[in-house]
N, CA, C and O of each residue as an XYZ file, in Angstrom:
356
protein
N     101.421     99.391     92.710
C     102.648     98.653     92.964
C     102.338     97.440     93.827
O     101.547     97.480     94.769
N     103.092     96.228     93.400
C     102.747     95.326     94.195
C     103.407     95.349     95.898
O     104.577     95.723     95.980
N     102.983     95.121     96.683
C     103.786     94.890     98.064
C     105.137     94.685     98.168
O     105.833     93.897     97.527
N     105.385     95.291     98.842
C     106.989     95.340     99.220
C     106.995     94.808    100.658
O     108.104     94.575    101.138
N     105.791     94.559    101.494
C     106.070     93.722    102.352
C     105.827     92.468    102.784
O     105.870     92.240    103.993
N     105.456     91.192    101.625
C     105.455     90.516    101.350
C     105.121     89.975    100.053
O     104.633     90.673     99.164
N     105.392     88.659     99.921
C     105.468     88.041     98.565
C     104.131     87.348     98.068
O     103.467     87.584     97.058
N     103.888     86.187     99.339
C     102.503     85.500     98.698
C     101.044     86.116     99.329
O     100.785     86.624    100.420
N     100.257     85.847     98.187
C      99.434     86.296     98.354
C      97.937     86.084     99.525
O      96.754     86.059     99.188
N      98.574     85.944    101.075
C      97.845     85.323    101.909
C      97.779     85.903    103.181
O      98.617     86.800    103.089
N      97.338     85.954    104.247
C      97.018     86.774    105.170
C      98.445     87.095    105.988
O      99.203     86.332    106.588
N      98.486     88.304    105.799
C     100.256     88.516    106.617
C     100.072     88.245    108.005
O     101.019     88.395    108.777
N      98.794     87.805    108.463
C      98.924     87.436    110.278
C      99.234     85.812    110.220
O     100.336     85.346    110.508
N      98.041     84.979    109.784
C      97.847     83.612    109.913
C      98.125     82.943    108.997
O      98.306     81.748    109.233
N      98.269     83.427    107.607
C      98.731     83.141    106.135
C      98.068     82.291    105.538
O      98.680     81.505    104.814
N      96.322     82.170    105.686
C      95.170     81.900    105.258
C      95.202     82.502    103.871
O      95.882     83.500    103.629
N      94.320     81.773    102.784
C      94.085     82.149    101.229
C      93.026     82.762    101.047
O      92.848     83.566    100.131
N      91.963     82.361    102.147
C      90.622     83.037    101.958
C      90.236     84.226    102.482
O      90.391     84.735    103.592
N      89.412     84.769    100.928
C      88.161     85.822    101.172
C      89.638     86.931    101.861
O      89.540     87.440    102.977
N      90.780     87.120    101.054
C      91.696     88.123    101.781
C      91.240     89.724    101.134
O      90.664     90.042    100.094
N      91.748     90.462    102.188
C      91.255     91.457    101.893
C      92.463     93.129    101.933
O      92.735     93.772    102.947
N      92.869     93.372    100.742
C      94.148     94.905    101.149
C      93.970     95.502    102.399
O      92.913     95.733    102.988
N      95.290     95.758    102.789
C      95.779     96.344    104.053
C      96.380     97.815    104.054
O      97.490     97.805    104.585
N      95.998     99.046    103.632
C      96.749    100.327    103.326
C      97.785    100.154    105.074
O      97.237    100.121    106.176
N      99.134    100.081    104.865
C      99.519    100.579    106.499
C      99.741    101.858    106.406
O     100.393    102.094    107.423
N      99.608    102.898    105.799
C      99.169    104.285    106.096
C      97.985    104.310    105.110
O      97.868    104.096    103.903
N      97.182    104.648    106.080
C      96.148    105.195    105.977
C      95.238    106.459    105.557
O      95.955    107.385    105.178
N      93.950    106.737    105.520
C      93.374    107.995    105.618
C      93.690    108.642    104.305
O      93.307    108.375    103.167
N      95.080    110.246    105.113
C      95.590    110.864    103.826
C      96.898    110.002    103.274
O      97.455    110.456    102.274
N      97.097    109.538    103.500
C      98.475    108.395    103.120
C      97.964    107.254    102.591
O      98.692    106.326    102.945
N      97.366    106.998    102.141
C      96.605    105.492    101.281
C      97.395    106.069    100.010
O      98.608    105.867    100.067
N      97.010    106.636     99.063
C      97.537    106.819     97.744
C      99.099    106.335     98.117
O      99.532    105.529     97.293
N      99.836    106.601     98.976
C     101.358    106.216     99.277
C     101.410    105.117     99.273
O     102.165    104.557     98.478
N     100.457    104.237    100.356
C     101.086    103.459    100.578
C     101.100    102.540     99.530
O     101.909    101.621     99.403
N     100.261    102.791     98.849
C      99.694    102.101     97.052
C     101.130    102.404     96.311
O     101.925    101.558     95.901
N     101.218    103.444     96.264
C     102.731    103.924     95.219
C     103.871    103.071     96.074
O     104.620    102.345     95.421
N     103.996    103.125     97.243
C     105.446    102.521     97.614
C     105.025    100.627     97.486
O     106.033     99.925     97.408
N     103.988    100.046     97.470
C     103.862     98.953     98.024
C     103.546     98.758     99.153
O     103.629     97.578     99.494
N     103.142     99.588    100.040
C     103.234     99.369    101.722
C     102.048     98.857    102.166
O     101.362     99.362    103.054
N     101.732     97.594    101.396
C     100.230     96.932    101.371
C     100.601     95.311    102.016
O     101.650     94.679    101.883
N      99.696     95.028    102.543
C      99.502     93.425    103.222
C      97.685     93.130    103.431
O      96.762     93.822    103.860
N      97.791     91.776    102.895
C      96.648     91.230    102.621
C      96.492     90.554    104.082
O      97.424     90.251    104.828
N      95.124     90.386    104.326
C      94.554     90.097    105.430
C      93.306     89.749    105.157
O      92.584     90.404    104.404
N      92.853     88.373    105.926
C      91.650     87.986    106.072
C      90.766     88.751    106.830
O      91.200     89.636    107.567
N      89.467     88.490    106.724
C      88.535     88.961    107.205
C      88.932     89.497    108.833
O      89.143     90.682    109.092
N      88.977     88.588    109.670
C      88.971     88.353    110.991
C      90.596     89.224    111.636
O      91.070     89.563    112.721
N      90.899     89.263    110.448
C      92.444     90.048    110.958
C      92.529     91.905    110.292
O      93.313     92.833    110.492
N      91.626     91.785    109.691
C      91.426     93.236    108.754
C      90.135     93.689    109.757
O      90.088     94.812    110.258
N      89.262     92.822    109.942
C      88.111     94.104    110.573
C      88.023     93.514    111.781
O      87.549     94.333    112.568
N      88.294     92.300    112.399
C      87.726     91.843    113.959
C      88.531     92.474    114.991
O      89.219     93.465    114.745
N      88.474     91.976    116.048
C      88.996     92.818    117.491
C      90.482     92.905    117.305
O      91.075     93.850    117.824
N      91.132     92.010    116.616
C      93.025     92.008    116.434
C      93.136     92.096    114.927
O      93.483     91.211    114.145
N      92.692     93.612    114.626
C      92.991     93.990    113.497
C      93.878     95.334    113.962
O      93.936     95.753    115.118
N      94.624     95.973    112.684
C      95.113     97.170    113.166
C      94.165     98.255    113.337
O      94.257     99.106    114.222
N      93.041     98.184    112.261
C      91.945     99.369    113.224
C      91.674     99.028    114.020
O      90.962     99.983    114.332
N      91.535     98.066    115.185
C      91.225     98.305    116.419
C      92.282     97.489    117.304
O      92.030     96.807    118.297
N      93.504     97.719    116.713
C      94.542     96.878    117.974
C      95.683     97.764    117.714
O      96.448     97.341    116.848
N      96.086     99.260    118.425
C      96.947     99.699    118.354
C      98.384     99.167    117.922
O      98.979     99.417    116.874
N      98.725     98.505    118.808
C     100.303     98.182    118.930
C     100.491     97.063    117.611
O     101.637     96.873    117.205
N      99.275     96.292    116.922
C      99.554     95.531    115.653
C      99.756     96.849    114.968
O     100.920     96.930    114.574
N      98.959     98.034    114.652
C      98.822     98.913    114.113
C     100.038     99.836    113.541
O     100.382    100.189    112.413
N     100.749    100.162    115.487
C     101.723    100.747    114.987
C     103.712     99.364    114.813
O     104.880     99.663    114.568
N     103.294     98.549    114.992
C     104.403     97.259    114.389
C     103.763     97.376    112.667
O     104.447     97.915    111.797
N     102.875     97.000    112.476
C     103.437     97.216    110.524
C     103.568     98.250    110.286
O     104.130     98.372    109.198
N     103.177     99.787    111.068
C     104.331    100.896    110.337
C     105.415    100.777    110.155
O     106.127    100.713    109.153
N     105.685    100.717    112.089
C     107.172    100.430    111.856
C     107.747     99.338    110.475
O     108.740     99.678    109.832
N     107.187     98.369    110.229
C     107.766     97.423    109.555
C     107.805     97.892    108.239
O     108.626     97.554    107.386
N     106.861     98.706    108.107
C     106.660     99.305    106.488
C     107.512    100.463    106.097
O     107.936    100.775    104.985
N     107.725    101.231    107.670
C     108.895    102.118    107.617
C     110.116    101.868    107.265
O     110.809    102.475    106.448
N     110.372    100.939    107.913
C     111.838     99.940    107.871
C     112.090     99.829    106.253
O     113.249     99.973    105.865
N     111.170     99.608    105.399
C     111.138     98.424    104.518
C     111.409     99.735    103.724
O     112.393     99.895    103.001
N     110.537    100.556    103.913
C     110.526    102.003    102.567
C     112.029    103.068    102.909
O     112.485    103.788    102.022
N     112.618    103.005    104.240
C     113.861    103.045    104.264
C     115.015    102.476    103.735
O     116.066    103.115    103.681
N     114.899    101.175    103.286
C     115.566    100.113    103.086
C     115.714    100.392    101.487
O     116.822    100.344    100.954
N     114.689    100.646    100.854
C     114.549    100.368     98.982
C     114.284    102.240     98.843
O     114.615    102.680     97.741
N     113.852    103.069     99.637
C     113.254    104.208     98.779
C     114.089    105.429     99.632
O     114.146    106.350     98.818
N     114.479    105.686    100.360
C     115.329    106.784    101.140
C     116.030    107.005    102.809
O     116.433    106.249    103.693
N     115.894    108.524    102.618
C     116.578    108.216    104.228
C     114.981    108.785    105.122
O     113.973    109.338    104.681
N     115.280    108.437    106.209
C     114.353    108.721    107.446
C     113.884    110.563    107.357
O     112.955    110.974    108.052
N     114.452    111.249    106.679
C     113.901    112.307    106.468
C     113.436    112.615    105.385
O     112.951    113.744    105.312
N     113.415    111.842    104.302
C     112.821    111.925    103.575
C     111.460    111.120    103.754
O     110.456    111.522    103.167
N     111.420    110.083    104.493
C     109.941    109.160    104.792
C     109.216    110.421    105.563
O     108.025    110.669    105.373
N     109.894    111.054    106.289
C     109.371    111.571    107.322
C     108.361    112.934    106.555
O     107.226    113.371    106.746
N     109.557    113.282    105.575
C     108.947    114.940    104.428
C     107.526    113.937    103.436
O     106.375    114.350    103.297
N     108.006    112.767    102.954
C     106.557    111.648    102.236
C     105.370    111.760    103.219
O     104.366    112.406    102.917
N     105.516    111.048    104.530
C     104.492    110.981    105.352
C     103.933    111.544    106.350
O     102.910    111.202    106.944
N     104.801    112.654    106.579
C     104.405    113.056    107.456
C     104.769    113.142    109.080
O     104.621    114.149    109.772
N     105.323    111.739    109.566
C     105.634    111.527    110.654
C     105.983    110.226    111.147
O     105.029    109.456    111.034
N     106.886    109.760    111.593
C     107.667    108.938    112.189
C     106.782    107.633    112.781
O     107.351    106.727    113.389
């Protein structure tokens, strides 16, 4: 599925074209999800793996859940049902 949390195809931090790279915002055992809902954002290099990426910058980390939460609330159910999909809040 294409993204449901944005449209063009460019880094959701700095909105650079290059060398971008998929963003699962759930992760790990939740990747296949976030693929099925859309809950994907493209990111350059420097924003996907450097020091202010969400693997290594918590609070970016947990702001596009939230944002991805929001969004899969918005088009796909209620908060207990995200919660029975993923797992956890």
């Amino acid at each position: 599925m294409k993204s449901v949390l944005q449209k063009n195809k460019e880094c959701y931090l700095c909105g650079t074209t290059w060398n971008l790279e998929l963003h699962h915002v759930f992760n790990k055992f939740n990747k296949d999800k976030s693929d099925k809902y859309g809950l994907t954002v493209w990111l350059c290099p420097n924003h996907h793996r450097g020091g202010f990426s969400p693997h290594h910058n918590r609070r970016l980390d947990l702001n596009l859940k939230e944002i991805a939460q929001e969004k899969w609330e918005s088009q796909f159910g209620t908060r207990e049902e995200f919660l029975a999909e993923f797992g956890r809040s």
